[in-house]
C-alpha positions in Angstrom: 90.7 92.8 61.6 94.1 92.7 63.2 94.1 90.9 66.6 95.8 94.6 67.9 93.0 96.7 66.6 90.6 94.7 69.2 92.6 96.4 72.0 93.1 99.6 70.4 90.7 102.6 72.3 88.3 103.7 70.2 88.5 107.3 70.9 91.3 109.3 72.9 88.3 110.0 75.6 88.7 106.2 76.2 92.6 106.3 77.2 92.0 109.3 79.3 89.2 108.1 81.3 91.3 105.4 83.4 94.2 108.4 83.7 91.8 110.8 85.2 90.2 107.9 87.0 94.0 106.4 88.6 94.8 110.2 89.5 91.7 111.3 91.5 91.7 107.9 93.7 96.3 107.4 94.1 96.8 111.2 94.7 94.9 111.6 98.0 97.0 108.1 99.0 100.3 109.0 97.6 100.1 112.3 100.0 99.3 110.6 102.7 101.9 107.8 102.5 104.5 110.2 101.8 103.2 112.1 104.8 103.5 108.5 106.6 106.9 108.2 105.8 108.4 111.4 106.3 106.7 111.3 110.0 108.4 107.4 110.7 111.8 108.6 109.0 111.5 111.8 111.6 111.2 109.6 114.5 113.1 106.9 113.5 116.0 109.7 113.7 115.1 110.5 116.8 115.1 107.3 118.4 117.9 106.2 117.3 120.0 109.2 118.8 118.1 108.5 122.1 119.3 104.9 121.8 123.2 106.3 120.8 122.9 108.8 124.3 121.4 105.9 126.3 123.6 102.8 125.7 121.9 101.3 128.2 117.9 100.8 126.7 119.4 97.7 124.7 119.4 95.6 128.4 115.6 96.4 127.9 115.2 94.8 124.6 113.9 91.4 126.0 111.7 93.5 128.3 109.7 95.6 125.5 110.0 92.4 123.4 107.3 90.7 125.6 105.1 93.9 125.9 105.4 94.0 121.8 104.5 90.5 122.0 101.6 90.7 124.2 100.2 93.9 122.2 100.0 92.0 118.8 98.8 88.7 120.0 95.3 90.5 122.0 95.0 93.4 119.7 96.7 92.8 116.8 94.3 90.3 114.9 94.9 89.8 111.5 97.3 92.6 111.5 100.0 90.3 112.9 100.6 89.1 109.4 102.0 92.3 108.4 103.2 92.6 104.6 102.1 89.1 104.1 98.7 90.5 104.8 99.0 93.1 102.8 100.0 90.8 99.6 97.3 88.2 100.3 95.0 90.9 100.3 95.9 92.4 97.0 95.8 88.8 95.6 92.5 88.1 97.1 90.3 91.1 98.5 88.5 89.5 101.7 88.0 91.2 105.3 90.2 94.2 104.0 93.4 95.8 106.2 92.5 96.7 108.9 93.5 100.4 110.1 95.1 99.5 113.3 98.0 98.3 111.2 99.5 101.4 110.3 100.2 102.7 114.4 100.7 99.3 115.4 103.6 98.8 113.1 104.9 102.4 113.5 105.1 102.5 117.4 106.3 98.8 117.2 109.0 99.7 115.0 110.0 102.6 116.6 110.2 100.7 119.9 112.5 98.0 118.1 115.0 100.5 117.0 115.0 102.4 120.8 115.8 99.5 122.2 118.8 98.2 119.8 116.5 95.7 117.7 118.5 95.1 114.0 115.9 95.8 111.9 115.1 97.8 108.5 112.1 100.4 107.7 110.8 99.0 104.3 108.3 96.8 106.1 106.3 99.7 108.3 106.7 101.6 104.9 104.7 98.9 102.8 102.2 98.4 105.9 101.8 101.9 106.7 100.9 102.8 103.2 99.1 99.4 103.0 96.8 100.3 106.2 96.6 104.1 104.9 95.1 102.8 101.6 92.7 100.2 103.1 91.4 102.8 105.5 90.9 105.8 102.6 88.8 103.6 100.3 86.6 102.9 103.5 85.9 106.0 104.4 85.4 107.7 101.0 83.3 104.4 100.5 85.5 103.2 97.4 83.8 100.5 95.3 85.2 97.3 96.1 86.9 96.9 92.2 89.1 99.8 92.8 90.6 98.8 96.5 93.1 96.3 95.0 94.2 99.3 92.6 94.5 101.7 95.9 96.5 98.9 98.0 98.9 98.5 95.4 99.5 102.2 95.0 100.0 102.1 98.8 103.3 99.8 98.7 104.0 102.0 96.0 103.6 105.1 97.4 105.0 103.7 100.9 108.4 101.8 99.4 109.6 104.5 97.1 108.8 107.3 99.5 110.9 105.9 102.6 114.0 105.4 100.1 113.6 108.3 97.9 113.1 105.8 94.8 109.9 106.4 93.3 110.2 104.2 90.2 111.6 101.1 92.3 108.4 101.5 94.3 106.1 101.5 91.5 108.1 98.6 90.0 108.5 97.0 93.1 104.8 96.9 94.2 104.1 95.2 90.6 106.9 93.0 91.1 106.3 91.5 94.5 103.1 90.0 94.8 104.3 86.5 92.4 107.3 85.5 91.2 108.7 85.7 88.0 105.5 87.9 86.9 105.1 91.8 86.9 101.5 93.0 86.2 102.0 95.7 83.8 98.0 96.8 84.1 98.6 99.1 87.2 101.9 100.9 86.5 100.7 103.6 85.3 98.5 104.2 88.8 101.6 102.7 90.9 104.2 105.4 89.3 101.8 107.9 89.9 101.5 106.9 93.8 105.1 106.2 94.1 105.8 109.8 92.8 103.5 111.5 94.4 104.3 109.9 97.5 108.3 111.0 97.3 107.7 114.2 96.5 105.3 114.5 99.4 108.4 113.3 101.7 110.7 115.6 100.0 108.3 118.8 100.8 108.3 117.7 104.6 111.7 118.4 104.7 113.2 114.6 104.6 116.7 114.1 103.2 117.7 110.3 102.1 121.3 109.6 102.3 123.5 110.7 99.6 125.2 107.5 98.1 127.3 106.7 95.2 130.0 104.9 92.9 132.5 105.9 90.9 132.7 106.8 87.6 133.1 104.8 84.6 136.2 101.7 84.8 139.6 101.9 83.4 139.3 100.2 79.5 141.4 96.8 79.8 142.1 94.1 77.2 138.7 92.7 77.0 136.8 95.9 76.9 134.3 96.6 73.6 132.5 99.5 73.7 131.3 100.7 77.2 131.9 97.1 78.9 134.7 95.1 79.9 134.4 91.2 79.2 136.4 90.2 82.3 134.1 92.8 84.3 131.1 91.3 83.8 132.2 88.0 84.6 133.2 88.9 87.8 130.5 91.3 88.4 128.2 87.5 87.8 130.2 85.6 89.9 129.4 88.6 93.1 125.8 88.2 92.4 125.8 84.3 92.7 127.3 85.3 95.6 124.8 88.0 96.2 122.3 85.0 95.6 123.8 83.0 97.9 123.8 85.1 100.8 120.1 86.4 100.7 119.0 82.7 100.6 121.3 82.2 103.9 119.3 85.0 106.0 115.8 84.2 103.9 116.6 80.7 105.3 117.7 81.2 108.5 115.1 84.1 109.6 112.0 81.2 108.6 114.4 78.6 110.2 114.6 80.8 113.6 110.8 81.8 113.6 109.4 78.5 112.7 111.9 76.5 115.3 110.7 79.0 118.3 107.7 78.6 117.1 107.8 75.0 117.6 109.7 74.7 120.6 108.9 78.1 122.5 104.8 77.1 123.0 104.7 80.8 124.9 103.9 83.9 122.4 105.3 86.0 124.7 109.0 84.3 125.8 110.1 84.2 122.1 111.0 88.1 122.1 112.6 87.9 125.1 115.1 84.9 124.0 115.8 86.6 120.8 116.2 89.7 123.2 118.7 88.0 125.0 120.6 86.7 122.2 121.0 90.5 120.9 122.3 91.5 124.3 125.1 88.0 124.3 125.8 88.6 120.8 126.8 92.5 121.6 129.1 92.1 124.1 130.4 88.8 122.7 131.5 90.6 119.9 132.3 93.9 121.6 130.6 96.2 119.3 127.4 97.9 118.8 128.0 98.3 115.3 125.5 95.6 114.2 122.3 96.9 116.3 119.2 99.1 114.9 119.6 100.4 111.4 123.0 100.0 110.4 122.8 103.4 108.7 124.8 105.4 111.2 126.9 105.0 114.2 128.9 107.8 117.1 131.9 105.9 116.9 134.5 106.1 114.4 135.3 103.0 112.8 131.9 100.8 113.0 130.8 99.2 110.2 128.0 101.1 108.6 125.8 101.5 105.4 127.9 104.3 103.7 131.0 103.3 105.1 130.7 100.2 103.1 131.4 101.9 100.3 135.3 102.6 101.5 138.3 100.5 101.2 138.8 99.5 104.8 134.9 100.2 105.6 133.7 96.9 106.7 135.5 94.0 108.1 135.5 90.6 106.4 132.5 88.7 108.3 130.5 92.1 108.6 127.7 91.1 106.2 127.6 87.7 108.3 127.0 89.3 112.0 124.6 92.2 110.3 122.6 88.6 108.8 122.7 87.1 112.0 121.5 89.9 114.3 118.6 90.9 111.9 117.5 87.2 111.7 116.9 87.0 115.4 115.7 90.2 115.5 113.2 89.4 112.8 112.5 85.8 113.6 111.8 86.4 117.5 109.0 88.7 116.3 110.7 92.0 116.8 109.0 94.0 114.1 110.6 96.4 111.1 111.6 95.8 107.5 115.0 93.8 106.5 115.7 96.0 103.3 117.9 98.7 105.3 120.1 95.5 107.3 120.2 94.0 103.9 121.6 97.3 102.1 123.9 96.8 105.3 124.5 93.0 104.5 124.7 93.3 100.5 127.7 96.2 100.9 129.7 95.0 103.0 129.9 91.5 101.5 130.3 93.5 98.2 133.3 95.3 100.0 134.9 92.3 100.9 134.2 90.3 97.3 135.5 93.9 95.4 139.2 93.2 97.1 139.0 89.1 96.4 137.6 89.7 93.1 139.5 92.9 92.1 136.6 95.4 91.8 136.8 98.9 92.6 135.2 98.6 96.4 132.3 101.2 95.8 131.1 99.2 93.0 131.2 96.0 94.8 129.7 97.7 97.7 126.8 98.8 95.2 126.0 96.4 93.3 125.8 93.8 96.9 124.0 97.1 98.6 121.1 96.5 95.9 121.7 92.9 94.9 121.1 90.8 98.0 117.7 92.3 98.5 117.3 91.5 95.0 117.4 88.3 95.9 116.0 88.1 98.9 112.7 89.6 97.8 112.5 88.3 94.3 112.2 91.5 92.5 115.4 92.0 90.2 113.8 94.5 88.3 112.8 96.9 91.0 116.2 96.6 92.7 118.0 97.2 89.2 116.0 100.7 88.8 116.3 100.9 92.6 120.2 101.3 91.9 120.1 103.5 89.4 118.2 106.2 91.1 120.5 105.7 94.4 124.0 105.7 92.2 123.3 106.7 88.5 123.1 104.8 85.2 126.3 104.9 84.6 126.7 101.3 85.4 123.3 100.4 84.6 124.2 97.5 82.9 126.4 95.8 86.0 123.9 96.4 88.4 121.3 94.4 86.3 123.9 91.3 86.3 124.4 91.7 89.5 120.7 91.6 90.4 119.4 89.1 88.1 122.2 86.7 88.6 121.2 87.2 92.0 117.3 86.7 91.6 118.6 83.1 89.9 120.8 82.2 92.5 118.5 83.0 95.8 116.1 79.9 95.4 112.1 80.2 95.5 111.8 81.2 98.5 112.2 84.6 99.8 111.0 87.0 103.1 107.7 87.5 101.8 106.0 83.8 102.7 102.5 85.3 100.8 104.6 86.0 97.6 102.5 83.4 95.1 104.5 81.2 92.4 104.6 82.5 89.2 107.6 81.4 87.0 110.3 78.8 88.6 113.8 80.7 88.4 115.6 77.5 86.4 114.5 74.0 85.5 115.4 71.6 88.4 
């Protein structure tokens, strides 16, 4: 008998069983992940238009930094780890997540971006849907075998509802847990989450930014077919680039953390130097631009996520300060995701390499907006369908380069510390 007939399922009953089986335990976690989300992307508005009326709150930054501090170090317990928690315990089911995650990491969040932290969303997506998940299967008793299947669905659920990309969050929670593998047994469960969990967003009224790149490129010399030779050679030479940089803030956000760590013995002083350093870096540089999100800004001319995407639309060194502020953010212990400041980082380094490089500036700004976190987090593939549901397939093809030349270029290390080897990137 053929090796393949041994996996085949014997009846139809037998492929349906699991389907009915995935649907009955991700649905019920997939509505309330999008529910989650929709809630945190609400108040995360709100916030940050109390933080644009009240310039002031960012002199309190230091101030709420050692209250965060003190919060997570007496109540926190294991929850401290945040996504690296969540990770180890899909690798490794032990003591389980425990539910005070989920409004630890939303009002801690929340409080980051009031006060002017740098700082992303991804992160309280992944944990929110993470604790959400954890706390579902204890309550309806779950058996223990299913709980990995129903954490998994919750980064699924939580990442593609906060961005509005359902199939990068089921890739991505596939993607992330080792690197260089994707574990192709729960994507059927982890689509279903992640689309359940977007549309469940959607119907609360959330709207994700509109974002996207121009159509296809003017044919050239070296153009066969749909793509252009010279193109895609410079379209790999951005994402070394791409690489390049999310290896500099990978590095220097562990490098910050573990060196306060080390020479800052007192939990609860570290936010309030990295506080600090916010506040000197602001008014060193004269602009708020680089504080909080990055998505949006009152004042006409900052440097923003969309902007990005203009000729003109972020200055040369933008991706560097938006790196450096989200670092120190990040590495004090401020809490939040770095996929939004790395959307923020990616473009505008892909605005400035579009005018050295002679790419149309939305399509640098693209391919960097998606490629840098690419790197940084070690999932190409996720990021590659990530940019195709933000822009369209349209450059499909460049945005893979982009990504994977990125993913080679970005070392073995990335911003998820429980991310287990798999596959080294490149012989040594």
């Amino acid at each position: 008998m053929p090796a393949f007939d041994l996996l085949r399922p014997r009846t139809y009953s037998d492929s349906l069983r699991p389907l009915g089986l995935w649907l009955l335990l991700v649905a019920p976690v997939g509505v309330l992940c999008g529910s989650a989300s929709a809630f945190f992307l609400w108040s995360l508005d709100r916030v940050t238009q109390v933080r644009f009326d009240h310039p002031w709150l960012l002199f309190f930054l230091p101030v709420v930094g050692v209250a965060m501090a003190w919060v997570y170090h007496h109540h926190a317990q294991s929850a401290v780890r945040g996504n690296n928690l969540i990770i180890d315990e899909i690798h490794e089911p032990g003591g389980g997540v425990p539910a005070r995650i989920t409004p630890l990491i939303l009002g801690a969040t929340l409080v980051t971006h009031l006060f002017g932290g740098s700082a992303g969303r991804e992160g309280t997506a992944v944990q929110m849907g993470g604790g959400l998940a954890s706390t579902f299967a204890k309550l309806c008793r779950i058996p223990a075998e299913h709980r990995r299947l129903l954490l998994m669905a919750g980064v699924a659920a939580g990442f593609g509802s906060v961005f509005g990309t359902p199939l990068a969050g089921a890739v991505f929670a596939l993607e992330v847990l080792t690197l260089g593998r994707v574990q192709y047994t729960m994507l059927i469960p982890c689509l279903l989450a992640a689309v359940i969990g977007d549309m469940t967003c959607a119907a609360w009224g959330i709207q994700h930014t509109e974002l996207a790149i121009g159509g296809p490129l003017t044919a050239g010399p070296f153009t066969w077919g749909k793509l252009d030779l010279l193109v895609l050679v410079k379209v790999a030479l951005a994402g070394a680039c791409f690489g390049l940089c999310a290896r500099l803030f990978t590095v220097t956000t562990h490098g910050l953390q573990a060196g306060l760590t080390r020479f800052v013995p007192r939990y609860w002083l570290r936010p309030a130097i990295g506080g600090l350093a916010v506040i000197a870096l602001t008014y060193a540089l004269g602009t708020r631009e680089y504080l909080g999100l990055g998505a949006s800004s009152p004042f006409a001319g900052d440097v923003t996520t969309t902007t990005v995407f203009l000729a003109g639309g972020a200055d040369t060194w933008s991706w560097f300060w938006k790196l450096l502020f989200t670092a120190i953010t990040l590495g004090a212990g401020f809490k939040g995701g770095e996929v939004t400041p790395l959307f923020f980082i990616g473009g505008a380094l892909g605005n400035t390499l579009a005018g050295l490089l002679g790419l149309p500036v939305d399509l640098g700004a693209g391919l960097g907006f998606v490629a840098v976190f690419a790197g940084a987090s070690n999932t190409p593939l996720a990021c590659t369908l990530m940019g195709i549901e933000l822009f369209g397939a349209q450059h499909a093809v460049l945005l893979a380069v982009a990504c994977w030349v990125s993913y080679h270029f970005s070392g073995h290390t990335g911003i998820y510390s429980a991310q287990r080897p798999g596959e080294v990137k490149h012989a040594p």
